[in-house]
N, C-alpha and C positions, 0 to 999 in steps of 0.2 A: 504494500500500500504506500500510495506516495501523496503526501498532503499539498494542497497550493491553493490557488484561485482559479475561477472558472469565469465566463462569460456567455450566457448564454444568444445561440445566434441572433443577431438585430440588436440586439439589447447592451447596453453599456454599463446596466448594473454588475456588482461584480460580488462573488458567492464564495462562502468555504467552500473548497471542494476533497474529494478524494478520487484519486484513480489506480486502480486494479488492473495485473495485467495478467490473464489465466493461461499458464500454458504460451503456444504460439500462436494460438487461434482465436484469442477474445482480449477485446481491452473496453473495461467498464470505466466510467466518468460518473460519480453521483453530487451532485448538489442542489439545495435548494428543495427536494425532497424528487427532484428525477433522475433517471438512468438511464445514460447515453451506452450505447454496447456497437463497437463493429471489431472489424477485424485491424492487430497490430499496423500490418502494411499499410492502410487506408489513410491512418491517423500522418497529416505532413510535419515535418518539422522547420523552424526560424533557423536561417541564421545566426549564428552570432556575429553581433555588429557593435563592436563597443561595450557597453556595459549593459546594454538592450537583454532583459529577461529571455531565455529561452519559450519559443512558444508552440503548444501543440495544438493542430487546427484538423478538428473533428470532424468527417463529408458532410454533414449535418450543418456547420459554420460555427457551433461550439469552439471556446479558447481555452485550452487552461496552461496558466503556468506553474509550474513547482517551486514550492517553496526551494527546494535544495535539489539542483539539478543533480547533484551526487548519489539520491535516491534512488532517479527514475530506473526502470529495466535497462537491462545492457540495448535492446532492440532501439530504445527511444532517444539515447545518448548520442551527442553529436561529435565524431570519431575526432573531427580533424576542422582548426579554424579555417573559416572562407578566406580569400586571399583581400575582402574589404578590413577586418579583423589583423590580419596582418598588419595592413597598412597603417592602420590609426595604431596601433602598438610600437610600431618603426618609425624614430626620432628622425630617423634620416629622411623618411619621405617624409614626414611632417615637418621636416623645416625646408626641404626640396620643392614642397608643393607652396608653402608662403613664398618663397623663392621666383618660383615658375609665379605666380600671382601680382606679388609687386611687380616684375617682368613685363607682365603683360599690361597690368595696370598703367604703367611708366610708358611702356609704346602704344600702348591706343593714346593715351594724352597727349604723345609727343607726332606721333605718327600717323596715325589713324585719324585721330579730329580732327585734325587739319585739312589730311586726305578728302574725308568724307565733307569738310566743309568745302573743300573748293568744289568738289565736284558738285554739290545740291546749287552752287550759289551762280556755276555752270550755266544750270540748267532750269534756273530763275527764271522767270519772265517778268521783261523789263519793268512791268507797272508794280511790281515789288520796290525794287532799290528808289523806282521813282515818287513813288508814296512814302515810305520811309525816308528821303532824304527830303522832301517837304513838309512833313511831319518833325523832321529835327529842327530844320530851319526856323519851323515855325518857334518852337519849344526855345530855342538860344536869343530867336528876335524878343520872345515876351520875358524871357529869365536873366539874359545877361547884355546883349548887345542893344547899343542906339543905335542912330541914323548917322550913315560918314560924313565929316566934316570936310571930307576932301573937295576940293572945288570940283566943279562942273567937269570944265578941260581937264584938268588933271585925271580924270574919272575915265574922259572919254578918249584920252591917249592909252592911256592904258586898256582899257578894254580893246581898241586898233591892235596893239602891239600885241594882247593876250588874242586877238583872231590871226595875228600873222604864228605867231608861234605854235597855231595847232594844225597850220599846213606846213608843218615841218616834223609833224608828230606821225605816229602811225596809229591807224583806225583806234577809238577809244571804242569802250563797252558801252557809252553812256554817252551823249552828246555835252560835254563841259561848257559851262559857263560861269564869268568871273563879276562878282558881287562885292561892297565894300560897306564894312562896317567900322563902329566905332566900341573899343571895349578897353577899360579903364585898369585891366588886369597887364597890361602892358603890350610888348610886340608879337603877333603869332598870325598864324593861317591856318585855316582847316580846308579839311576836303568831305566832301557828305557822298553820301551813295550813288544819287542822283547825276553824278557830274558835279555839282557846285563846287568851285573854289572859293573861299572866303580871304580876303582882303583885309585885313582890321589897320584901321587910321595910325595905330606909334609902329606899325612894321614898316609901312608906305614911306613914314617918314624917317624912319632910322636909317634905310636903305639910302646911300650915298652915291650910288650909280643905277642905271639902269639894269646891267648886267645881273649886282646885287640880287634887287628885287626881282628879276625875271628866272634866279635859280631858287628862287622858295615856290613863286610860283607852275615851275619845271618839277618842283618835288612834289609839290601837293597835285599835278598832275601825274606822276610815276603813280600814287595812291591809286589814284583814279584808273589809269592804265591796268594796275594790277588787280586792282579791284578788292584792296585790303579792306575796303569801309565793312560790305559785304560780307565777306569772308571773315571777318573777327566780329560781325552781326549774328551772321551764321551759326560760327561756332556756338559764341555766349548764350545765343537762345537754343541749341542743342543742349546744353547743360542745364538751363534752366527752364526749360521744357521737359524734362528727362525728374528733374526734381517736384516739378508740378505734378508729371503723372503720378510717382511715389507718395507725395503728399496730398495729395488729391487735392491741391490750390492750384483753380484756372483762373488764365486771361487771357486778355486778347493779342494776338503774335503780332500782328500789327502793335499796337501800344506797348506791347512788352520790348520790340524791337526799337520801338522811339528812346525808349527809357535809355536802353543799353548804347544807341547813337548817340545821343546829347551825351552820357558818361564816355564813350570812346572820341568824340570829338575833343572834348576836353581834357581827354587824362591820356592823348596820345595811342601812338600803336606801338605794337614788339618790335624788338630792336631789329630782328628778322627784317620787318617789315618796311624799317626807316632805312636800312642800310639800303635795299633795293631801288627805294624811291632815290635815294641819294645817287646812286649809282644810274638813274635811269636821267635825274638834271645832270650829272656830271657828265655824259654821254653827250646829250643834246650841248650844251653850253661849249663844248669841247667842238662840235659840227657849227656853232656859230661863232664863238669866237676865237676857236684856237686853242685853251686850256679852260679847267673849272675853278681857277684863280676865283672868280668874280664868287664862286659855292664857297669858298674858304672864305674870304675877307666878309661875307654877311653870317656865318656860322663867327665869326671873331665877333661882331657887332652885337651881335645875339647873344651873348654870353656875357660881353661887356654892360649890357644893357641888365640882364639879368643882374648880374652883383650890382651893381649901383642902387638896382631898386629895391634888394635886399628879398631877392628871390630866392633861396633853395636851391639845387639842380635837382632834384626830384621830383619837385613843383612841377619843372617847366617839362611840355609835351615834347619835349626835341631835348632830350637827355646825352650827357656823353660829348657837350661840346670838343672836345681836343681832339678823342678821337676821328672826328667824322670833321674835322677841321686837316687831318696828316690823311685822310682818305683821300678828302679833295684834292689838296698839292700832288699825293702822289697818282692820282688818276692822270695828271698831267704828261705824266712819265709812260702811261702804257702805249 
Protein backbone atom coordinates (compact mmCIF):
# COMPACT_ATOMS: atom_id res chain seq x y z
CA UNK A 1 0.00 0.00 0.00
CA UNK A 2 1.24 3.22 -0.92
CA UNK A 3 -0.27 6.57 0.68
CA UNK A 4 -0.56 10.10 -1.22
CA UNK A 5 -3.06 12.27 -2.99
CA UNK A 6 -5.59 11.72 -5.43
CA UNK A 7 -7.41 13.84 -7.83
CA UNK A 8 -10.28 12.85 -9.18
CA UNK A 9 -10.88 13.29 -13.00
CA UNK A 10 -12.26 17.18 -13.92
CA UNK A 11 -12.09 17.91 -10.47
CA UNK A 12 -9.35 20.00 -8.66
CA UNK A 13 -10.26 18.97 -5.40
CA UNK A 14 -7.68 16.83 -3.82
CA UNK A 15 -8.23 13.52 -1.51
CA UNK A 16 -6.24 11.01 0.83
CA UNK A 17 -5.75 8.51 -1.00
CA UNK A 18 -4.38 4.91 -1.17
CA UNK A 19 -3.06 2.69 -3.96
CA UNK A 20 -2.66 -1.11 -4.09
CA UNK A 21 -1.00 -2.99 -6.49
CA UNK A 22 -2.18 -6.86 -6.64
CA UNK A 23 0.06 -9.15 -8.21
CA UNK A 24 0.98 -7.89 -12.00
CA UNK A 25 -2.49 -7.80 -13.11
CA UNK A 26 -4.46 -5.06 -10.86
CA UNK A 27 -3.61 -1.61 -9.51
CA UNK A 28 -6.45 -0.31 -7.05
CA UNK A 29 -6.67 3.62 -6.28
CA UNK A 30 -9.22 4.22 -3.20
CA UNK A 31 -10.21 7.78 -2.01
CA UNK A 32 -12.93 9.66 -1.12
CA UNK A 33 -14.97 6.52 -0.44
CA UNK A 34 -14.36 5.11 -4.54
CA UNK A 35 -12.40 2.56 -6.29
CA UNK A 36 -10.50 3.02 -9.25
CA UNK A 37 -9.01 -0.68 -10.53
CA UNK A 38 -7.27 -1.33 -14.14
CA UNK A 39 -4.55 -2.83 -15.19
CA UNK A 40 -0.51 -1.87 -13.91
CA UNK A 41 0.47 -1.17 -17.80
CA UNK A 42 -2.56 1.27 -18.27
CA UNK A 43 -1.65 3.53 -15.34
CA UNK A 44 1.02 6.50 -17.35
CA UNK A 45 3.65 8.00 -15.53
CA UNK A 46 5.27 12.08 -15.04
CA UNK A 47 8.34 12.84 -15.73
CA UNK A 48 10.55 14.01 -13.58
CA UNK A 49 11.11 17.69 -14.01
CA UNK A 50 12.66 19.45 -11.39
CA UNK A 51 11.34 19.14 -8.03
CA UNK A 52 7.78 18.59 -9.90
CA UNK A 53 5.96 15.48 -7.73
CA UNK A 54 5.92 12.33 -9.55
CA UNK A 55 2.54 11.77 -11.05
CA UNK A 56 0.26 8.75 -11.95
CA UNK A 57 -2.44 9.25 -14.59
CA UNK A 58 -5.21 6.65 -14.39
CA UNK A 59 -7.28 5.84 -18.24
CA UNK A 60 -10.04 7.13 -16.40
CA UNK A 61 -8.04 10.88 -15.86
CA UNK A 62 -7.65 10.09 -12.17
CA UNK A 63 -4.09 11.62 -10.54
CA UNK A 64 -2.47 10.54 -7.68
CA UNK A 65 0.62 11.39 -6.39
CA UNK A 66 2.61 9.57 -3.44
CA UNK A 67 3.49 10.77 -0.61
CA UNK A 68 7.01 8.93 -0.85
CA UNK A 69 7.93 7.97 -4.33
CA UNK A 70 10.30 5.29 -2.60
CA UNK A 71 7.17 3.33 -1.63
CA UNK A 72 5.53 2.89 -4.94
CA UNK A 73 5.94 -0.82 -6.72
CA UNK A 74 9.01 -1.48 -8.59
CA UNK A 75 6.43 -1.42 -11.91
CA UNK A 76 5.59 2.33 -11.14
CA UNK A 77 9.07 3.76 -10.32
CA UNK A 78 10.65 5.92 -12.64
CA UNK A 79 14.15 3.88 -13.66
CA UNK A 80 16.11 6.71 -15.14
CA UNK A 81 15.92 10.99 -15.17
CA UNK A 82 14.55 12.53 -18.41
CA UNK A 83 17.22 14.31 -20.12
CA UNK A 84 14.98 17.92 -19.02
CA UNK A 85 15.91 16.70 -15.26
CA UNK A 86 19.22 16.51 -16.30
CA UNK A 87 19.57 19.75 -17.49
CA UNK A 88 18.09 21.80 -14.77
CA UNK A 89 20.55 19.64 -12.30
CA UNK A 90 23.71 20.72 -14.63
CA UNK A 91 25.27 24.12 -13.51
CA UNK A 92 26.96 24.05 -16.67
CA UNK A 93 23.80 24.27 -18.98
CA UNK A 94 22.37 26.55 -16.49
CA UNK A 95 24.79 29.01 -16.78
CA UNK A 96 25.36 28.02 -20.65
CA UNK A 97 21.61 28.73 -21.37
CA UNK A 98 21.73 32.41 -19.35
CA UNK A 99 24.74 32.74 -21.42
CA UNK A 100 23.09 31.73 -24.91
CA UNK A 101 20.00 34.24 -23.50
CA UNK A 102 21.91 37.46 -22.70
CA UNK A 103 23.45 36.44 -26.21
CA UNK A 104 20.74 36.63 -27.91
CA UNK A 105 19.08 39.31 -25.86
CA UNK A 106 22.34 41.76 -26.68
CA UNK A 107 21.87 40.82 -30.63
CA UNK A 108 18.21 41.39 -31.35
CA UNK A 109 18.88 44.94 -29.57
CA UNK A 110 21.97 45.44 -31.40
CA UNK A 111 21.00 43.72 -34.51
CA UNK A 112 17.99 42.67 -35.12
CA UNK A 113 15.97 46.06 -34.03
CA UNK A 114 17.46 47.97 -36.08
CA UNK A 115 17.30 45.28 -38.94
CA UNK A 116 13.62 44.90 -38.49
CA UNK A 117 13.33 48.76 -38.08
CA UNK A 118 14.78 49.62 -41.33
CA UNK A 119 13.04 47.30 -43.06
CA UNK A 120 9.01 48.18 -41.68
CA UNK A 121 10.03 51.85 -42.07
CA UNK A 122 11.20 50.57 -45.84
CA UNK A 123 8.13 49.69 -46.52
CA UNK A 124 6.01 52.65 -44.93
CA UNK A 125 3.80 54.54 -46.87
CA UNK A 126 4.65 57.84 -47.36
CA UNK A 127 1.56 59.41 -45.41
CA UNK A 128 3.14 57.93 -42.36
CA UNK A 129 6.45 59.83 -41.96
CA UNK A 130 4.21 62.67 -43.57
CA UNK A 131 1.66 62.95 -40.71
CA UNK A 132 4.15 62.31 -38.17
CA UNK A 133 6.44 64.80 -39.17
CA UNK A 134 3.58 67.53 -39.12
CA UNK A 135 2.22 66.38 -36.09
CA UNK A 136 5.91 67.14 -34.52
CA UNK A 137 6.04 70.38 -36.13
CA UNK A 138 3.09 71.04 -34.82
CA UNK A 139 3.87 69.90 -31.13
CA UNK A 140 7.61 72.12 -31.09
CA UNK A 141 5.74 75.29 -32.81
CA UNK A 142 3.14 75.27 -29.69
CA UNK A 143 5.89 73.87 -26.80
CA UNK A 144 9.14 75.51 -27.75
CA UNK A 145 9.70 77.52 -30.93
CA UNK A 146 8.54 81.23 -32.00
CA UNK A 147 8.35 82.81 -35.35
CA UNK A 148 12.04 83.66 -37.03
CA UNK A 149 13.40 86.90 -36.70
CA UNK A 150 15.39 86.45 -39.68
CA UNK A 151 14.41 89.14 -42.34
CA UNK A 152 12.54 88.40 -45.33
CA UNK A 153 15.73 88.38 -47.86
CA UNK A 154 17.61 86.72 -45.63
CA UNK A 155 14.97 83.92 -45.47
CA UNK A 156 14.50 83.99 -49.00
CA UNK A 157 18.33 83.45 -50.04
CA UNK A 158 18.44 80.83 -48.35
CA UNK A 159 15.74 78.97 -49.01
CA UNK A 160 17.31 79.71 -53.26
CA UNK A 161 20.50 78.25 -52.12
CA UNK A 162 18.67 75.31 -49.82
CA UNK A 163 16.61 74.43 -53.73
CA UNK A 164 20.08 74.71 -55.44
CA UNK A 165 21.71 72.24 -53.10
CA UNK A 166 19.08 69.60 -53.50
CA UNK A 167 19.85 69.24 -57.37
CA UNK A 168 23.17 68.34 -56.25
CA UNK A 169 21.67 65.61 -53.91
CA UNK A 170 20.59 62.36 -54.81
CA UNK A 171 16.77 61.26 -54.88
CA UNK A 172 15.43 61.82 -51.09
CA UNK A 173 12.65 59.59 -49.46
CA UNK A 174 10.72 62.47 -48.80
CA UNK A 175 10.55 65.75 -50.67
CA UNK A 176 12.75 68.21 -48.14
CA UNK A 177 11.82 71.50 -47.22
CA UNK A 178 13.73 74.36 -45.35
CA UNK A 179 11.77 76.24 -42.40
CA UNK A 180 13.06 78.95 -39.84
CA UNK A 181 12.53 79.24 -36.46
CA UNK A 182 13.29 81.11 -33.43
CA UNK A 183 14.24 79.16 -30.10
CA UNK A 184 15.98 80.80 -27.03
CA UNK A 185 17.67 77.22 -26.07
CA UNK A 186 20.50 78.53 -28.22
CA UNK A 187 22.09 77.32 -31.91
CA UNK A 188 20.68 73.95 -33.57
CA UNK A 189 18.69 72.32 -36.50
CA UNK A 190 16.51 69.59 -36.65
CA UNK A 191 15.40 67.35 -39.25
CA UNK A 192 11.54 65.62 -38.91
CA UNK A 193 10.28 62.63 -40.93
CA UNK A 194 8.54 64.45 -43.29
CA UNK A 195 11.46 66.10 -45.01
CA UNK A 196 11.40 69.28 -42.84
CA UNK A 197 14.62 70.83 -42.20
CA UNK A 198 14.44 73.33 -39.26
CA UNK A 199 16.56 76.51 -39.39
CA UNK A 200 16.59 78.08 -35.64
CA UNK A 201 17.59 82.07 -35.63
CA UNK A 202 21.20 81.99 -33.06
CA UNK A 203 22.45 78.86 -35.73
CA UNK A 204 21.70 81.35 -38.91
CA UNK A 205 23.44 83.70 -37.02
CA UNK A 206 26.58 82.08 -35.52
CA UNK A 207 27.35 80.79 -38.86
CA UNK A 208 30.16 83.16 -40.29
CA UNK A 209 30.05 81.89 -43.95
CA UNK A 210 27.86 80.42 -46.09
CA UNK A 211 29.63 77.28 -46.46
CA UNK A 212 29.32 77.11 -42.55
CA UNK A 213 25.76 77.12 -42.56
CA UNK A 214 25.11 75.06 -45.78
CA UNK A 215 27.06 71.97 -43.99
CA UNK A 216 24.55 71.72 -40.94
CA UNK A 217 22.08 72.14 -43.36
CA UNK A 218 23.91 69.08 -45.74
CA UNK A 219 23.67 67.15 -42.22
CA UNK A 220 20.25 67.50 -41.22
CA UNK A 221 19.75 66.44 -44.94
CA UNK A 222 22.01 63.03 -44.79
CA UNK A 223 19.11 62.48 -41.70
CA UNK A 224 16.79 62.82 -44.12
CA UNK A 225 18.42 60.90 -46.94
CA UNK A 226 18.86 58.16 -44.44
CA UNK A 227 15.84 58.35 -43.02
CA UNK A 228 17.02 58.13 -39.37
CA UNK A 229 13.82 60.36 -38.07
CA UNK A 230 11.85 57.13 -39.11
CA UNK A 231 13.82 54.59 -38.25
CA UNK A 232 14.63 55.46 -34.56
CA UNK A 233 10.57 56.30 -34.61
CA UNK A 234 10.39 52.88 -35.75
CA UNK A 235 12.27 51.35 -33.52
CA UNK A 236 11.19 53.21 -30.15
CA UNK A 237 7.48 52.47 -30.90
CA UNK A 238 8.42 48.65 -31.43
CA UNK A 239 9.52 48.74 -27.93
CA UNK A 240 6.87 50.52 -26.64
CA UNK A 241 4.25 48.88 -28.49
CA UNK A 242 5.61 45.47 -27.41
CA UNK A 243 5.32 46.99 -23.67
CA UNK A 244 1.61 48.12 -24.23
CA UNK A 245 0.80 44.69 -25.47
CA UNK A 246 2.21 43.09 -22.11
CA UNK A 247 0.73 45.64 -20.07
CA UNK A 248 -2.24 45.92 -21.61
CA UNK A 249 -1.82 50.08 -21.89
CA UNK A 250 -3.03 51.29 -25.46
CA UNK A 251 -2.66 54.24 -27.75
CA UNK A 252 -2.72 55.66 -30.53
CA UNK A 253 0.67 54.97 -33.00
CA UNK A 254 0.10 57.88 -34.54
CA UNK A 255 0.27 60.12 -31.01
CA UNK A 256 2.54 57.62 -29.59
CA UNK A 257 4.94 58.22 -32.55
CA UNK A 258 4.46 62.21 -32.09
CA UNK A 259 5.42 61.96 -28.42
CA UNK A 260 8.73 59.84 -29.35
CA UNK A 261 9.47 62.73 -32.60
CA UNK A 262 9.31 65.81 -30.45
CA UNK A 263 11.61 63.74 -27.63
CA UNK A 264 14.16 62.58 -30.76
CA UNK A 265 14.08 65.91 -32.31
CA UNK A 266 15.33 67.33 -29.21
CA UNK A 267 17.58 64.99 -27.46
CA UNK A 268 19.37 64.07 -30.93
CA UNK A 269 20.15 60.69 -32.73
CA UNK A 270 22.89 57.75 -32.03
CA UNK A 271 26.05 58.47 -32.66
CA UNK A 272 25.77 55.61 -35.55
CA UNK A 273 23.50 57.93 -36.94
CA UNK A 274 25.37 61.47 -36.61
CA UNK A 275 28.60 60.15 -37.84
CA UNK A 276 26.73 59.07 -41.32
CA UNK A 277 24.82 62.32 -41.80
CA UNK A 278 28.32 63.82 -41.09
CA UNK A 279 29.84 61.86 -43.45
CA UNK A 280 27.14 62.32 -46.04
CA UNK A 281 27.61 66.91 -45.63
CA UNK A 282 31.32 66.14 -45.70
CA UNK A 283 30.90 64.23 -49.04
CA UNK A 284 28.80 66.95 -50.70
CA UNK A 285 30.69 70.14 -49.22
CA UNK A 286 33.97 68.36 -50.55
CA UNK A 287 31.92 68.02 -54.41
CA UNK A 288 31.33 71.90 -53.92
CA UNK A 289 33.94 73.35 -52.51
CA UNK A 290 36.84 71.22 -52.49
CA UNK A 291 37.24 70.12 -48.69
CA UNK A 292 34.72 69.99 -45.47
CA UNK A 293 36.96 72.73 -43.82
CA UNK A 294 33.69 74.81 -43.90
CA UNK A 295 31.96 71.18 -41.59
CA UNK A 296 34.91 71.71 -39.03
CA UNK A 297 35.01 75.50 -38.55
CA UNK A 298 30.89 75.49 -37.78
CA UNK A 299 31.31 72.19 -35.41
CA UNK A 300 34.26 74.66 -33.69
CA UNK A 301 31.50 77.45 -33.60
CA UNK A 302 29.14 75.19 -32.16
CA UNK A 303 30.95 74.11 -29.29
CA UNK A 304 32.34 77.50 -28.78
CA UNK A 305 28.90 78.64 -28.48
CA UNK A 306 27.88 75.95 -26.25
CA UNK A 307 30.49 76.69 -23.37
CA UNK A 308 29.96 80.30 -23.35
CA UNK A 309 26.39 79.68 -22.79
CA UNK A 310 27.03 77.29 -20.13
CA UNK A 311 25.69 74.25 -21.85
CA UNK A 312 26.77 70.66 -20.88
CA UNK A 313 27.90 68.47 -23.97
CA UNK A 314 25.40 66.14 -23.13
CA UNK A 315 22.74 68.69 -23.23
CA UNK A 316 23.52 69.40 -26.72
CA UNK A 317 21.81 67.09 -29.65
CA UNK A 318 25.34 67.13 -31.72
CA UNK A 319 27.51 65.57 -28.99
CA UNK A 320 31.31 64.77 -29.38
CA UNK A 321 32.26 68.02 -30.76
CA UNK A 322 36.23 67.35 -31.21
CA UNK A 323 35.80 64.27 -32.53
CA UNK A 324 33.59 64.92 -35.47
CA UNK A 325 35.52 68.31 -35.80
CA UNK A 326 39.22 65.64 -36.65
CA UNK A 327 36.57 63.70 -38.82
CA UNK A 328 35.81 66.61 -40.84
CA UNK A 329 39.65 67.94 -41.59
CA UNK A 330 40.44 64.49 -42.09
CA UNK A 331 37.70 63.75 -44.71
CA UNK A 332 39.78 66.25 -46.57
CA UNK A 333 42.57 63.84 -46.96
CA UNK A 334 40.52 60.99 -48.59
Amino acid sequence: MVKGTAFAAGESGKHQAELFVIGETKAILTFNGKTVECRPEEVSRSQHIGNLPLQLSFPNGELFLPDNEADLPYCFQVKSRGWLTRLESSKTAILSSIAAALLFIAAFFSIGLPGISTGITQVLPEEIPMAVGEHVMSQLDERMFTASELDTERQQALNQRFDELMKMLPQMPVNPRLVFRNWKQGPNAFALSDGTVVLLDPLVNLAQTDAQLESVILHELGHVYHQHVMKGLVRSTLISVSIAVITGESTGVIDLMTGLGVLAATAGYSRADEEESDQFAAKYLSTIYGDASAQAEMFALLGEAHQTEGMSQWLSSHPDTESRIEAANSFQTE
